[in-house]
N, C-alpha and C positions, 0 to 999 in steps of 0.2 A: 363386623362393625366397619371395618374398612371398605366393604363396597357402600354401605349406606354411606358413607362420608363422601365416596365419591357421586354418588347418586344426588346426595342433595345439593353438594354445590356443582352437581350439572343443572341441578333443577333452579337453585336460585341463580345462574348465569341468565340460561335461557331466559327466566322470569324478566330479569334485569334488563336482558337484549332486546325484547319483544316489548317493552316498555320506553325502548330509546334513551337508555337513564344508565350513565357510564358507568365504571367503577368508586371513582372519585364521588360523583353524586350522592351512589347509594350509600355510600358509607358516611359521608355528611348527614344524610338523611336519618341514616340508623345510630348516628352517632358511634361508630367504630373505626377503629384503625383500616386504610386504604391497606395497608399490606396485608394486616389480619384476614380484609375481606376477601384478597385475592390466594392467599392460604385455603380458606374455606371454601371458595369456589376450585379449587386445586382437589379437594378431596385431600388435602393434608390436615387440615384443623375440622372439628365436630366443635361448629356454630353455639353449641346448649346456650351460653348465658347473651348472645346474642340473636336468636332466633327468633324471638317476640319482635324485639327493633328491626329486623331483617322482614319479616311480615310486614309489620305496621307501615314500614317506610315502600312496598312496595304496593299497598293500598290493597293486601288479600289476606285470607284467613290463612292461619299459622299450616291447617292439614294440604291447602295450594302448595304447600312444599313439600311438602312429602308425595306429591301424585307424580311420580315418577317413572310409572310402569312400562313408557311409552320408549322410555330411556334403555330401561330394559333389555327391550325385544328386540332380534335381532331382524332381519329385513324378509328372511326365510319364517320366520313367524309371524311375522303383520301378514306375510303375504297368505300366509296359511287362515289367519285368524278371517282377512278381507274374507276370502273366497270363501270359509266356511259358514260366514254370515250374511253374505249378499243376497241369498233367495229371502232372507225375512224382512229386506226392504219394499217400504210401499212405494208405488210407484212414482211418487213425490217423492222419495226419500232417493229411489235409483237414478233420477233425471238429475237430481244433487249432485250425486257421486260422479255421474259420468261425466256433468259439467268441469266439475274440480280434475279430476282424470283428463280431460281433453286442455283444462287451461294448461297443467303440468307439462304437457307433453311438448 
């Protein structure tokens, strides 16, 4: 239970970050306590009877928080997982990748 708590409030930070919508906002938003929220995003508190307002207020469906998987993996397995799925790319799908790939670098 304690890595899911920290898992999701990595996940509702990021959500929050990628949204431009600070801590103060979203918890006006969701109508919760600003400390509460930064507990939760801590992985110290498990969100349950906030987690509907915590969705709604970031305009996504309740399971967008739980998709975490990304959060996860460590850098030696994305890097496993890329490489093991790059030949099922279409050729529109590799021009993608190598695009993003060369902006990164």
């Amino acid at each position: 239970m304690n890595d899911i708590k920290k898992l999701l409030g990595k996940r509702i930070k990021e959500l929050r970050k990628n949204q431009g919508i600070s801590q103060q906002q979203l918890s006006e938003l969701a109508s919760i306590d600003q400390r509460n929220l930064s507990h939760i995003e801590c992985g110290d508190t498990f969100p349950s009877r906030s987690l509907l307002d915590i969705a709604k207020a970031l305009n996504i469906d309740l399971r967008d928080l739980f998709d975490f998987q990304h959060l996860e993996m460590t850098a030696e397995n994305m890097n496993k997982y890329i490489k093991n799925n790059i030949d099922y790319l279409s050729p529109e799908q590799l021009k993608i990748v190598y695009r993003i790939v060369k902006a990164l670098r």
